[in-house]
C-alpha positions as CSV (number, residue, x, y, z in Angstrom):
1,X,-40.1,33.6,-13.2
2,X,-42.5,34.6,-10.6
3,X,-46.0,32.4,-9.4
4,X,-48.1,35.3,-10.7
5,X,-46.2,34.7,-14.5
6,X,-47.2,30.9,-14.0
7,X,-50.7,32.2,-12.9
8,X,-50.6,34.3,-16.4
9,X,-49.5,31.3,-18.0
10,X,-52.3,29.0,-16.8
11,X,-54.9,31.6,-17.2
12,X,-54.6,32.0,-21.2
13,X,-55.4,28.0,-20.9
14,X,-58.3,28.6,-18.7
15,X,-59.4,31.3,-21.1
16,X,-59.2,29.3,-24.0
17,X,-61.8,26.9,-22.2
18,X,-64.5,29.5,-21.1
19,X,-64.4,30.3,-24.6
20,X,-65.2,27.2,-25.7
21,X,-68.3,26.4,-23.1
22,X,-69.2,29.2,-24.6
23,X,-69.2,27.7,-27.7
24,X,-71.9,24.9,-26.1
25,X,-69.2,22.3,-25.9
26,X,-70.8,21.3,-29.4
27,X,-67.6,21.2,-31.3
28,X,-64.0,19.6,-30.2
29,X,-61.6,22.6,-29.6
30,X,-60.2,23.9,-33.2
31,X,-56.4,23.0,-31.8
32,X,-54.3,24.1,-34.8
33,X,-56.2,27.6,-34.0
34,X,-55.4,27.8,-30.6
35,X,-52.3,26.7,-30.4
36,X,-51.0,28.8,-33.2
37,X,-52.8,31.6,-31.7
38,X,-51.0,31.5,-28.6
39,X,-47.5,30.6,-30.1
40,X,-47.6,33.9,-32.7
41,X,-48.8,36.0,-29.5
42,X,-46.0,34.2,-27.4
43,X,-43.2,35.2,-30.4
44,X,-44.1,38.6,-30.5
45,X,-44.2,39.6,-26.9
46,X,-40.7,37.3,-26.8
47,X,-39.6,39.7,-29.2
48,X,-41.0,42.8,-27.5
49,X,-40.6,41.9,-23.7
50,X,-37.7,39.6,-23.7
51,X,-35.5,40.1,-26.5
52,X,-33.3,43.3,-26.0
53,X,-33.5,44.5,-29.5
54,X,-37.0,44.3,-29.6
55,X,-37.5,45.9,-26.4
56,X,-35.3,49.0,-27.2
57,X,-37.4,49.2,-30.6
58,X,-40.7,49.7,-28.7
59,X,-39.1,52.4,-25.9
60,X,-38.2,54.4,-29.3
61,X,-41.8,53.8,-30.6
62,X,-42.9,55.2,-27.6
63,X,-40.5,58.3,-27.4
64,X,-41.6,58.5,-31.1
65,X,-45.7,58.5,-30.1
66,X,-44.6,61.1,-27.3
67,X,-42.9,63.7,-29.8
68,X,-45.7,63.0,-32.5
69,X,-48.5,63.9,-29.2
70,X,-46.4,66.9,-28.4
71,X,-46.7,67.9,-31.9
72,X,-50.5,67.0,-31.9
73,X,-50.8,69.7,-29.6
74,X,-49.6,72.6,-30.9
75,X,-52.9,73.0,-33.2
76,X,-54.4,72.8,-29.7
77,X,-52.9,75.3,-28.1
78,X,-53.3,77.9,-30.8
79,X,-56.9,76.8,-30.4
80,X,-57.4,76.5,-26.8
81,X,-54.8,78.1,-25.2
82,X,-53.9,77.2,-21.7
83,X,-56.4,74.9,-21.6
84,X,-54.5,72.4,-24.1
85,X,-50.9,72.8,-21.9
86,X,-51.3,69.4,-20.0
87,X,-50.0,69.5,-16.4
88,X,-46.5,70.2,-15.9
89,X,-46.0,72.1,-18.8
90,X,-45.9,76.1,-18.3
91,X,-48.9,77.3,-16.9
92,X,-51.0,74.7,-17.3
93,X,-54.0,74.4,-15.4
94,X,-54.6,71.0,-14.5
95,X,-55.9,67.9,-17.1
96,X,-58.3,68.3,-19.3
97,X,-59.9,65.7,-21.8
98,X,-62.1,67.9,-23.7
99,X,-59.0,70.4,-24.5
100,X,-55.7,68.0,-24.3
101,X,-56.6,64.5,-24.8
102,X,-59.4,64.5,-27.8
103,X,-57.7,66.9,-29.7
104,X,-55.1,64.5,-30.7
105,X,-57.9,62.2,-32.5
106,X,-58.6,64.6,-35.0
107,X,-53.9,64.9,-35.5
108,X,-53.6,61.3,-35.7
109,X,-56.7,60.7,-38.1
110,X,-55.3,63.1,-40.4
111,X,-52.0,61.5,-39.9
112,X,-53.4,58.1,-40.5
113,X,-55.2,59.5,-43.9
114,X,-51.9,60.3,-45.1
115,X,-50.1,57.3,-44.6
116,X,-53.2,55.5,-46.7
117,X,-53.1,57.9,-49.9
118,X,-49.2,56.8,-49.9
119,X,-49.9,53.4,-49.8
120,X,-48.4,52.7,-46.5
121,X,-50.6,51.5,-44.4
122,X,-51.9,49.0,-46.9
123,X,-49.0,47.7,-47.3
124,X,-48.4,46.7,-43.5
125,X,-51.8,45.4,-43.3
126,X,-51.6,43.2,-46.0
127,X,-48.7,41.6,-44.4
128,X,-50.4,40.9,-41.0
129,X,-53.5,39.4,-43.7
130,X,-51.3,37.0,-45.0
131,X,-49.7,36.0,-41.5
132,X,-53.1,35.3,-40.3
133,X,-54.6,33.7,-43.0
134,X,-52.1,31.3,-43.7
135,X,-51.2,30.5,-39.8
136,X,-54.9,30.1,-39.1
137,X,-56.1,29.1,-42.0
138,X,-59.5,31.3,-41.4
139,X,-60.7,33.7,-44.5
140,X,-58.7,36.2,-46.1
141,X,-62.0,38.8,-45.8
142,X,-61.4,38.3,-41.8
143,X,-58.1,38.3,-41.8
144,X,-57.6,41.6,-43.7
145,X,-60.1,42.9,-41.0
146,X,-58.8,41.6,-38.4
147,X,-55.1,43.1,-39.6
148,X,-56.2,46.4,-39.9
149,X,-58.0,46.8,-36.4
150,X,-54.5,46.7,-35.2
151,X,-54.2,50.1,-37.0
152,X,-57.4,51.5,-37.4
153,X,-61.2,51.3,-35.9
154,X,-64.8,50.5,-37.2
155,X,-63.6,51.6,-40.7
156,X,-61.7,48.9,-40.9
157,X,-64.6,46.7,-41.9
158,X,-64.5,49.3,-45.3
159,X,-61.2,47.1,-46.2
160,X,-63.8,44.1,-47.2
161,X,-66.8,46.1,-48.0
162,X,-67.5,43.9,-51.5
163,X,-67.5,40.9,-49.7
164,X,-69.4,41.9,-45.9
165,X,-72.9,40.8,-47.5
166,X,-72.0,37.3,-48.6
167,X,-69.6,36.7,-45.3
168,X,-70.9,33.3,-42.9
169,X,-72.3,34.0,-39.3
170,X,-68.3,33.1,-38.1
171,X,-66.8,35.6,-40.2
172,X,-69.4,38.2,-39.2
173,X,-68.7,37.5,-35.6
174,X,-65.0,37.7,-36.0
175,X,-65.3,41.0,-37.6
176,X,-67.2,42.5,-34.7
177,X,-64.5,40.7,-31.8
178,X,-61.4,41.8,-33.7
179,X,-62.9,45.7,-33.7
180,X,-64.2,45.6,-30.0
181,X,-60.8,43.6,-28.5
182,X,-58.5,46.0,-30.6
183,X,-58.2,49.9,-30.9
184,X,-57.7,52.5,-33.8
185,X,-54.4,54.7,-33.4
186,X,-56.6,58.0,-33.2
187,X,-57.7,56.5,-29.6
188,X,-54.7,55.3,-28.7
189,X,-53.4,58.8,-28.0
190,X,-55.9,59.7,-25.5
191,X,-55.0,56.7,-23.1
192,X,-51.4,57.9,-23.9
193,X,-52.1,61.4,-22.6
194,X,-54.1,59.5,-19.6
195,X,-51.6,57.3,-17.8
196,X,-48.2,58.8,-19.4
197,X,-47.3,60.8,-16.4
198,X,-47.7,57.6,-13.6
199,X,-46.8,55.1,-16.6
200,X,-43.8,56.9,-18.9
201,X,-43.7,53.8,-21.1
202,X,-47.7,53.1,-21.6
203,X,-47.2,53.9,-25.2
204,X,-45.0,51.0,-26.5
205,X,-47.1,48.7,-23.8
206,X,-50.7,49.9,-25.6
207,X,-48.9,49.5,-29.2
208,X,-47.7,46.0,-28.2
209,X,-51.9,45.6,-27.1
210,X,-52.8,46.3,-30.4
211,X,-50.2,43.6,-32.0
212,X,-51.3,41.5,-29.4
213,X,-55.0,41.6,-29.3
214,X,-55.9,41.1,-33.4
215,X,-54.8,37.0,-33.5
216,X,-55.7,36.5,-29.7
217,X,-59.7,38.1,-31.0
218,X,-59.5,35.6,-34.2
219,X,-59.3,32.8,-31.9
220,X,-62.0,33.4,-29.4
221,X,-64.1,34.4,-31.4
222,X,-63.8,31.3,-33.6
223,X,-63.9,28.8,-30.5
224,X,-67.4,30.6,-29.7
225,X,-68.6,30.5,-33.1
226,X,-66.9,27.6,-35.0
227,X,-66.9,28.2,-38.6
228,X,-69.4,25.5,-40.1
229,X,-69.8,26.9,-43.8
230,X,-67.1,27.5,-46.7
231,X,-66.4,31.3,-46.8
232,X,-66.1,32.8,-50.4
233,X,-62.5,33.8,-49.3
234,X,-61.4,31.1,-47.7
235,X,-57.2,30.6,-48.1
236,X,-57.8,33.2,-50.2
237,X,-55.3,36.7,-50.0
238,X,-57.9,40.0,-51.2
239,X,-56.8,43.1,-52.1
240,X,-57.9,46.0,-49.7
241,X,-60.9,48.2,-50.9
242,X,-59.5,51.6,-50.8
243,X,-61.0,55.0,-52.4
244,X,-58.0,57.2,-52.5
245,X,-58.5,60.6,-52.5
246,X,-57.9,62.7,-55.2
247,X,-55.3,64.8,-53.7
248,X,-53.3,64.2,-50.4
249,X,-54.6,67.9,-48.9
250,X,-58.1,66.2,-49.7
251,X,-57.1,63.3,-47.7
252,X,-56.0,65.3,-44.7
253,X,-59.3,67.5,-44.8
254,X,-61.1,64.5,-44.9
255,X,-59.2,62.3,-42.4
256,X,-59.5,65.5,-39.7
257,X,-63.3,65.3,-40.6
258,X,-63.4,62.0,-39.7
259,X,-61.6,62.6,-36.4
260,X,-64.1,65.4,-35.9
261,X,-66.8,62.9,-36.1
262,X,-65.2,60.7,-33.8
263,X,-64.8,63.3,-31.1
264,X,-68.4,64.1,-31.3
265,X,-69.8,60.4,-31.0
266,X,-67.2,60.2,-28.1
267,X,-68.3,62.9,-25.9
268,X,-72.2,61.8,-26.6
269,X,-71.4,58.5,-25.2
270,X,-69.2,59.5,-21.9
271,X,-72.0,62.3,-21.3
272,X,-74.8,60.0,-21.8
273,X,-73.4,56.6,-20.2
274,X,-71.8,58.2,-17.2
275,X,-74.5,60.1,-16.5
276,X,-77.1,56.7,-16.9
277,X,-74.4,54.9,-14.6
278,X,-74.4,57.7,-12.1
279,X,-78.2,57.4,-12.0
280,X,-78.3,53.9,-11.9
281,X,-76.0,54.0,-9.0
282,X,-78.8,56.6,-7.1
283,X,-81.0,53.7,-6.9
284,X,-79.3,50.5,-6.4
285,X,-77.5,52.5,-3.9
286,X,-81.0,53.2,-1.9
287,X,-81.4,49.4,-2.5
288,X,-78.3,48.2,-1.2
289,X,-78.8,50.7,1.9
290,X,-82.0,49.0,2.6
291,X,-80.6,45.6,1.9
292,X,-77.1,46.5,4.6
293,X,-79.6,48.0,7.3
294,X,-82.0,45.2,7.1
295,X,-79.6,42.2,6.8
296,X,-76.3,43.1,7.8
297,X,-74.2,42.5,4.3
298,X,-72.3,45.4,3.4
299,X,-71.2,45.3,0.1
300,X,-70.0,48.1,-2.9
301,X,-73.3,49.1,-4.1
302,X,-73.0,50.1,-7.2
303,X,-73.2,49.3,-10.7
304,X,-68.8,49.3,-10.3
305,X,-69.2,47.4,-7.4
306,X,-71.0,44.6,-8.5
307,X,-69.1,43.9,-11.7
308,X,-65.9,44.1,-10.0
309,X,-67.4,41.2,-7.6
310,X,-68.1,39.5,-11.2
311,X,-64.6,40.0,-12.6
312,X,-62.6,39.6,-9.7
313,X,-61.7,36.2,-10.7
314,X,-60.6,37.3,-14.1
315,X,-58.1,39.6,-12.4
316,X,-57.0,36.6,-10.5
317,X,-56.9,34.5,-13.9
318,X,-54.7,37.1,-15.6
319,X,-52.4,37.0,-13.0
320,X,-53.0,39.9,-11.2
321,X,-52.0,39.6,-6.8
322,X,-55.1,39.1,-5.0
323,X,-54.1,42.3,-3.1
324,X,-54.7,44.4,-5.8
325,X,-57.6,41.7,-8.0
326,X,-60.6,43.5,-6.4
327,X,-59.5,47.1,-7.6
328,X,-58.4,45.6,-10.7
329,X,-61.4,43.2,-11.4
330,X,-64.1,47.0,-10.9
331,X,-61.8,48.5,-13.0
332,X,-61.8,46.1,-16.0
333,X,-65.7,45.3,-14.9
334,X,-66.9,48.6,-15.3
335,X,-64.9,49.3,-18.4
336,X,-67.9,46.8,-20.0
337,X,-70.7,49.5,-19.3
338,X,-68.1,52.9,-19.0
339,X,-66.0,52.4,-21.8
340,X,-62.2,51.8,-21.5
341,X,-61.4,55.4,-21.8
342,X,-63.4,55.6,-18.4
343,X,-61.6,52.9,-17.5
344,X,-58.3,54.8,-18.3
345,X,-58.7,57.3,-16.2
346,X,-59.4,55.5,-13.2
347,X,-56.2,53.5,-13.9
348,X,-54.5,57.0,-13.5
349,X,-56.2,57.7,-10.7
350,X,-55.1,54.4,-8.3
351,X,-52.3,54.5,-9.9
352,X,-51.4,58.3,-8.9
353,X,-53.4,57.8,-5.6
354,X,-50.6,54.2,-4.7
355,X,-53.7,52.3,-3.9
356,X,-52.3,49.5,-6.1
357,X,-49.5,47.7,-4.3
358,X,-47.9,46.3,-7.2
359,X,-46.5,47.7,-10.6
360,X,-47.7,44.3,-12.0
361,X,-51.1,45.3,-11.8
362,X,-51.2,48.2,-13.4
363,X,-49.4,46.9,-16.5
364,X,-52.1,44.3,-17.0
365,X,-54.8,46.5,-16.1
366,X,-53.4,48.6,-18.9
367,X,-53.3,45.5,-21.7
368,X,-56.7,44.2,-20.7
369,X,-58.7,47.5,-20.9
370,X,-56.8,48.1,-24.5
371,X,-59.9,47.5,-26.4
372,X,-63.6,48.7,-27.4
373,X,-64.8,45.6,-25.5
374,X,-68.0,47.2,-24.3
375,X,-72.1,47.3,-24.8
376,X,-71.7,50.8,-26.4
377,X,-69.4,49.1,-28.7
378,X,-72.3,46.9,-29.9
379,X,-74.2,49.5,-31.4
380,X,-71.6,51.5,-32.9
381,X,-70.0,48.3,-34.7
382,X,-73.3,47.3,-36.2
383,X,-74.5,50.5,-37.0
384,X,-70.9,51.0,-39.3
385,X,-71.2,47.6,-40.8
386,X,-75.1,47.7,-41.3
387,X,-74.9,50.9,-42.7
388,X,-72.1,49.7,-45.9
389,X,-74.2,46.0,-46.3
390,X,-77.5,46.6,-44.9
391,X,-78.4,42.7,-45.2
392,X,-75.8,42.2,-42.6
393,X,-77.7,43.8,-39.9
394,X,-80.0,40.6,-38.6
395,X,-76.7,38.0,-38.7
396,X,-75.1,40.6,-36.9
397,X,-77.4,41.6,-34.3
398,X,-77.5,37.7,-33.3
399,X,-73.9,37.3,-32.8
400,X,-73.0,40.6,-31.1
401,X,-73.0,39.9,-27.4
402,X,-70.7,36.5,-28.5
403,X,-68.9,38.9,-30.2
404,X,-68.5,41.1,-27.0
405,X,-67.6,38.4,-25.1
406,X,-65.1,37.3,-27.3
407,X,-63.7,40.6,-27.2
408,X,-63.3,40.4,-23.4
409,X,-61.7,37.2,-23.0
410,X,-59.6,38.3,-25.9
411,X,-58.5,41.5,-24.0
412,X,-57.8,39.1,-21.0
413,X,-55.8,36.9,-23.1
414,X,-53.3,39.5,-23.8
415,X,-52.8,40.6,-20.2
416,X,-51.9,36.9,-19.7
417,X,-49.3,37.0,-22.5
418,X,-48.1,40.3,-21.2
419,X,-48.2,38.7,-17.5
420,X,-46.6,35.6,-18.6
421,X,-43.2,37.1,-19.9
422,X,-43.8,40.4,-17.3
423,X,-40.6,41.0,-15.6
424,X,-39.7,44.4,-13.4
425,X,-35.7,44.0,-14.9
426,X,-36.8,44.4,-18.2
427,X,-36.3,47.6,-19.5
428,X,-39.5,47.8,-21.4
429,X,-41.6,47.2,-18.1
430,X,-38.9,49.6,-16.1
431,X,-36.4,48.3,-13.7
């Protein structure tokens, strides 16, 4: 074990306690939560990182992602032609998200449509639901939720849509970390298709995320906002609120739908907040070029710049080398304001480019940006929610930036797990 897997170690304790003076120091740290928190996310990357078995099962999970992404394609390519061949392949020419990576959304939400109207995925999330809720002893309603953002993304919150209206102001604020520190399978894909040619093995490493990031969300977000009421489902196991289709072609047609819509809202949100952050950068860059001529301090400035100033601590915290912490800490920065898809694609880009100088930092890079931990995040999780129990709109609207910053130290949480057991002779990281 290296110092930077001590540093890991340490850090998920340091994270622990930000998220309680969060809190306001008014309530003694819930301790069964944390501990057990830590322990279930310890056991599974033990059995994913560490335990040979376990490790072998996630480099077939991602072959498996791979050849279900290859086949995602071909309705892309009869579609778009060369523009869906993704470099490398025949005459491709060059990346492109619009044609190769968002595709895929619209494949996997079908995908994931069919796997509900046979009962499957139920069946898996239930499981998860009764882990949690027993373990943490939190409410079935946020458990269930919690379970399924491992799977799926702001529909999960449909799973518990009889009892959203009558949750406390804890639940509500564990339902918006667990969908902000987590991401939906759909979206999965497209960081897949961003980092699998410098990263061969991201798939199984953003999978493990996902298993990684629902309990690590259910306990910041309860250290910030302590449960203080009874919920209606407390200790309880629920049943998940499903309208199955009436026919499984119906359920494809309306899962690809669904995907469709997702596509849309996606590109809306890179065009408009790239294009914000581009202009925001105009001016503070005139600023800061004032500020450097007239004082001397040359600094990034830029929106980038500045929050990786802010979270270059964090990278330290996670365990990242300080070599690479500054790269690292604009990279997971800006992912707040960009999205993490943004934040993707600058991952591929140092790493392709070698300005990293160790592996190690790109692998927690790639566990801490594995979430919807963002502003734009905000609105769309309140704007699902509100829209299937309109009287949870104010409640929510309160508790959302907690919320967000429970879903960041929840995403930093699991890049300490993954840090702590991170080893370059396993053969999950690569040898």
């Amino acid at each position: 074990m290296s110092v930077f897997n001590v540093v890991s170690f340490v850090g998920i304790a340091v994270l622990l306690t930000i998220a309680w003076v969060l809190s306001g120091c008014k309530r003694p740290i819930n301790w069964r939560l944390a501990i057990f928190g830590v322990l279930l996310q310890c056991a599974i990357a033990s059995v994913i990182f560490v335990f040979p078995p376990g490790a072998r099962l996630f480099l077939m999970i991602n072959e498996l992602v791979v050849q279900v992404m290859n086949s995602a394609m071909a309705g892309a390519e009869f579609v778009f032609g060369r523009l869906a061949l993704p470099p490398g392949r025949g005459e491709s020419l060059g990346f492109f998200l619009a044609f190769q990576g968002l595709p895929t959304i619209i494949f996997f939400s079908a995908l994931m449509a069919i796997l509900y109207y046979y009962g499957i995925m139920q069946t898996v999330i239930r499981l998860f639901a009764r882990l949690f809720t027993r373990l943490f002893r939190v409410s079935g309603a946020e458990s269930l939720c919690a379970a399924s953002n491992i799977f799926v993304g702001v529909e999960s919150s449909l799973t518990i849509r009889p009892y959203l209206e009558r949750m406390t102001q804890s639940e509500l604020t564990t339902i918006l970390a667990a969908g902000m520190s987590t991401v939906s399978s759909n979206i999965l894909a497209v960081y897949v298709f961003s980092l699998n040619d410098q990263f061969p093995t991201i798939a199984a490493h953003l999978v493990s995320a996902s298993f990684l990031s629902a309990p690590a969300a259910l306990v910041m977000s309860k250290l910030i906002v302590p449960e203080t009421e009874i919920p209606e489902t407390s200790g309880k196991d629920i049943p998940i609120f499903y309208e199955r289709e009436e026919t499984l072609f119906t359920a494809i047609i309306n899962g690809a739908n669904t995907g469709l819509r997702l596509i849309a809202g996606i590109v809306a949100l890179l065009i408009a907040v790239l294009g914000l952050v581009a202009l925001a950068n105009m001016v503070i860059g005139g600023i800061g070029s004032w500020i450097t001529a007239t004082t001397g301090i040359a600094l990034d400035w830029s929106i980038e710049g500045i929050l990786g100033y802010l979270f270059y601590p964090f990278a330290l915290i996670i365990g990242v080398p300080p070599a690479d912490a500054f790269e690292i800490g604009r990279i997971l920065g800006s992912r707040t304001i960009v999205t993490e898809l943004a934040g993707y694609q600058e991952l591929a880009g140092v790493m392709a480019s070698g300005t990293l100088q160790y592996g190690r930092s790109a692998v927690l890079c790639a566990y801490a940006l594995c979430g919807f931990a963002h502003v734009a995040s905000i609105a769309i999780f309140i704007g699902g929610i509100s829209a299937v129990a309109p009287k949870t709109t104010n409640t929510l609207s309160r508790v959302a930036f907690k919320a967000l910053a429970a879903a960041v130290l929840a995403c930093l949480m699991t890049a300490c797990i993954a840090g702590t057991f991170y080893s370059s002779g396993s053969i999950l990281f690569g040898r």
